[in-house]
N, C-alpha and C positions, 0 to 999 in steps of 0.2 A: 238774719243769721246772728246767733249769740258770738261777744265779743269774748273770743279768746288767747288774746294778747298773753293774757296769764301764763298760757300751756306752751307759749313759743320755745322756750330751752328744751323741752322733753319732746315736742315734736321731731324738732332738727337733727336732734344727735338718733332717731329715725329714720329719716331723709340719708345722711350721709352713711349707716352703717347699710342700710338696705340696697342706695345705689350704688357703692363701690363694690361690694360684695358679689350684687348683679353683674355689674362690668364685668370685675374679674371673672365672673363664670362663664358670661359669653365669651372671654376671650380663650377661654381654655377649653368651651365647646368646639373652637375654630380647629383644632387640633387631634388627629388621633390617635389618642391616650388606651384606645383599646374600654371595654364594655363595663367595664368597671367606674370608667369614669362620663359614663352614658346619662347622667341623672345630671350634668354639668348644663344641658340645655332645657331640661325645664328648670329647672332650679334660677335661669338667667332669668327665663323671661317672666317667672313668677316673682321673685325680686324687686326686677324693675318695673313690674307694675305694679308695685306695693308701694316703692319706692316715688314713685311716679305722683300716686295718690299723696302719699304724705309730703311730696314737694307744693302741691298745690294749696293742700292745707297747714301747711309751714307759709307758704308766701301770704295767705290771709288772717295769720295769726300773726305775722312781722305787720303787717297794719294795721290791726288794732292795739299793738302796741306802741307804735311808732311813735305816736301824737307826746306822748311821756317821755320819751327817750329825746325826740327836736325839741324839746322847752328849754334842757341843761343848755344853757350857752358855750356854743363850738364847737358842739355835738352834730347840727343838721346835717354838715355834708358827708361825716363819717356816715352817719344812718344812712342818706341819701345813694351813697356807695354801696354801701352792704344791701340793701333792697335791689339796686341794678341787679349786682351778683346772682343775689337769690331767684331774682322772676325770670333773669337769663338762664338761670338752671331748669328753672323748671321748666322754661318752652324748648329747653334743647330737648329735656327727656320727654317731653310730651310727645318729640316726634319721635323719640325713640318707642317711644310705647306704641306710636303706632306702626313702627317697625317691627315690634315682635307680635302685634297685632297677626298683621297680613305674613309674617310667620307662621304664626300658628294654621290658619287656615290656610294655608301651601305645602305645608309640614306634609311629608310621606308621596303628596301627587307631582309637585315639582320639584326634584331634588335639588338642580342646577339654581334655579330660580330660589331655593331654601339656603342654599350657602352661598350666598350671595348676597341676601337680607341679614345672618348669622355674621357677615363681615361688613357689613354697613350700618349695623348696632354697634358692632363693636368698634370700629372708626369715630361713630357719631357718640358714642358711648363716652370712649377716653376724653374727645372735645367736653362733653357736660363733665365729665370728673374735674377737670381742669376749672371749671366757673364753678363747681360746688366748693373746690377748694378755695378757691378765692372766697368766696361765701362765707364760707367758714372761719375764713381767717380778719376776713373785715370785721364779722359777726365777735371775734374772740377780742380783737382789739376796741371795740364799743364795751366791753364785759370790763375790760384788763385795762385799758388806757382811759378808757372815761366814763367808770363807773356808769353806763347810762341804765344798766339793766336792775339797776337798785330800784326796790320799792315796787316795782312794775308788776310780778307777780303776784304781792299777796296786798299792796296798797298799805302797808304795814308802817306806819311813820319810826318802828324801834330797827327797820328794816335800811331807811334813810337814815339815822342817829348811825348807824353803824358801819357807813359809809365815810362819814365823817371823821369817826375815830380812826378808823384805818386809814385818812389822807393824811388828819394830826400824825399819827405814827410814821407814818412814812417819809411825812415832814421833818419831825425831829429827826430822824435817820442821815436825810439829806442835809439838812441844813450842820448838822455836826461833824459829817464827814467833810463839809466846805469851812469847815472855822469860824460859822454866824452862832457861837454859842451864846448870845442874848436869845437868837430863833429858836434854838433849840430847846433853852430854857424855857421860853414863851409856852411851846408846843408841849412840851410835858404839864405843867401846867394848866393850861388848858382842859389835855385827856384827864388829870385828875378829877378837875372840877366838873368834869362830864359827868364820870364814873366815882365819884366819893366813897362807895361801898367795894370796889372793887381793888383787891391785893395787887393785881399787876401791873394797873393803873398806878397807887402807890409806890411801888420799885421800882419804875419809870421815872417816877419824880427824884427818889432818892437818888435813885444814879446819875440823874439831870444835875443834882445837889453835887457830885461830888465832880462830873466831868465839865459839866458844863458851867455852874456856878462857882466852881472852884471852893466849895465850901464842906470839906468833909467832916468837920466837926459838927455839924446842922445834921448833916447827915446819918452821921451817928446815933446823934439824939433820936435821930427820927427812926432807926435802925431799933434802937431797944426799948422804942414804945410797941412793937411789934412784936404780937405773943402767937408764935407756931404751936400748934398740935404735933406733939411726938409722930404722928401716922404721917403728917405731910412731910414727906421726906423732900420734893420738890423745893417748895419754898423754905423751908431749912437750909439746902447745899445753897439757890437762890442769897440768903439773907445774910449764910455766913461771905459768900464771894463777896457781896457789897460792903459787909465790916470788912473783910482785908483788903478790898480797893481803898476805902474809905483810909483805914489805918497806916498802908501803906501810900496814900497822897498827900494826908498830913506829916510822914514823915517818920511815923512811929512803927516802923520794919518789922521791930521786935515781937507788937501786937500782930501785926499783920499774922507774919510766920507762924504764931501762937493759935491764931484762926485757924489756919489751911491746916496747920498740924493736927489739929483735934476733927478739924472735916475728915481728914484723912482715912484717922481710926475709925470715925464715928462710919464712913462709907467708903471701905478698902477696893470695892469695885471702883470707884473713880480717880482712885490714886497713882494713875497715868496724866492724868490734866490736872490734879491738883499739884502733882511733882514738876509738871511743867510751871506751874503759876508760882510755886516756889526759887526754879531756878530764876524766872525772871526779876526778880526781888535784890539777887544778889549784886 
């Protein structure tokens, strides 16, 4: 069988839109809702057997990517977790599938015998929603908490660079919000020298400059080596808040106030948060 670890994210969010959906429809077959809502029971058991399918091939696309994901260190037992989930969903719904199975062929000859299967999907049903959810949520914290799902789909190494830069960023953040502004400094730094060509990467460092290295006059300098195009309105409002942080750290109010004032005119839609950055000046 071909390895497709690749297709794991686009599988699952399959998996869970098909089998809840299913669930709820058996459970609202269980009910009656009058003839109108009479399509609620094939609609379940077509679901969940669609659902059922793409469980099986979700759990064999979470192992062929697995091997990538246990290599990052401290990662194995979160995977290790999130695969219990997954293969436990999938052998609950399996038996659910064969519940609406033998469903199906009792459908119309056995009535008592049919609502009875119709409420024992639905029972076994809610159990598997419960371990899909877990699933999915172990699955989201391997994504969100440790990055494991980087690089895995396309084998991309600019796929893995870009991991990186979002843990440096995330680092500076942290580390500035605790008072390690050497860290913080460090970490802007750094995403510079990743991204050389890149503006944002830049404005990170200057505002590193002025918050964190306490050096607003560097910053400055560095502020009006940087030539905007009229059109980029973004990095404009961006470039002038960094001169009035910058002007108002060193001391110099008057510039500051002199910045926000002319952003002001210059972009009268933001002159609610530029009036506030002004009061706080005073």
């Amino acid at each position: 069988m071909p390895d497709i670890g690749s297709f794991h994210p686009q599988i699952v969010h399959f998996v869970v839109a098909l089998l809840i959906v299913g669930v709820v429809a058996r459970i609202v077959s269980l009910f009656p809702l009058g003839s109108k809502w009479s399509f609620a029971n094939g609609m379940a058991a077509t679901l969940i057997l669609l659902g059922t399918a793409a469980a099986v091939v979700a759990v064999q696309s979470g192992l062929d990517a697995h091997e990538k994901a246990e290599s990052i260190p401290g990662v194995r037992q979160a995977v290790n977790v999130h695969e219990d989930y997954g293969e436990d969903t999938r052998n609950i719904f399996l038996v659910v599938s064969a519940i609406e199975i033998a469903l199906l062929v009792v459908a119309g000859r056995k009535p008592g015998v049919a609502k009875g299967l119709r409420v024992l999907s639905a029972v076994v049903g809610v159990v598997g929603g419960v371990f899909l959810y877990e699933a999915g949520d172990h699955g989201g914290d391997l994504v969100y908490s440790y990055g494991a799902g980087v690089g895995v789909r396309s084998g991309d190494t600019a796929d893995v660079r870009r991991v990186l830069v979002a843990g440096l960023y995330d680092n500076l953040q942290v580390a500035r919000r605790a008072g390690r502004r050497d860290d913080a400094a460090r970490f802007a730094d750094q995403l510079q020298s990743m991204m050389p060509g890149d503006t944002s990467a830049l404005m990170l460092r200057i505002q590193s400059m002025v918050r964190d290295r306490k050096d607003p006059h560097g910053a400055l300098a560095a502020l009006d080596s940087i030539a905007v195009a009229p059109n980029n309105s973004r990095l404009r409002f961006q470039k002038a808040l960094l001169q009035a942080e910058a002007f108002d750290s060193a001391g110099m109010r008057d510039s500051a106030r002199a910045v926000l004032t002319a952003l002001k005119k210059d972009m009268p839609q933001l002159g609610t948060r530029i009036d506030q950055m002004l009061q706080r000046m005073h």
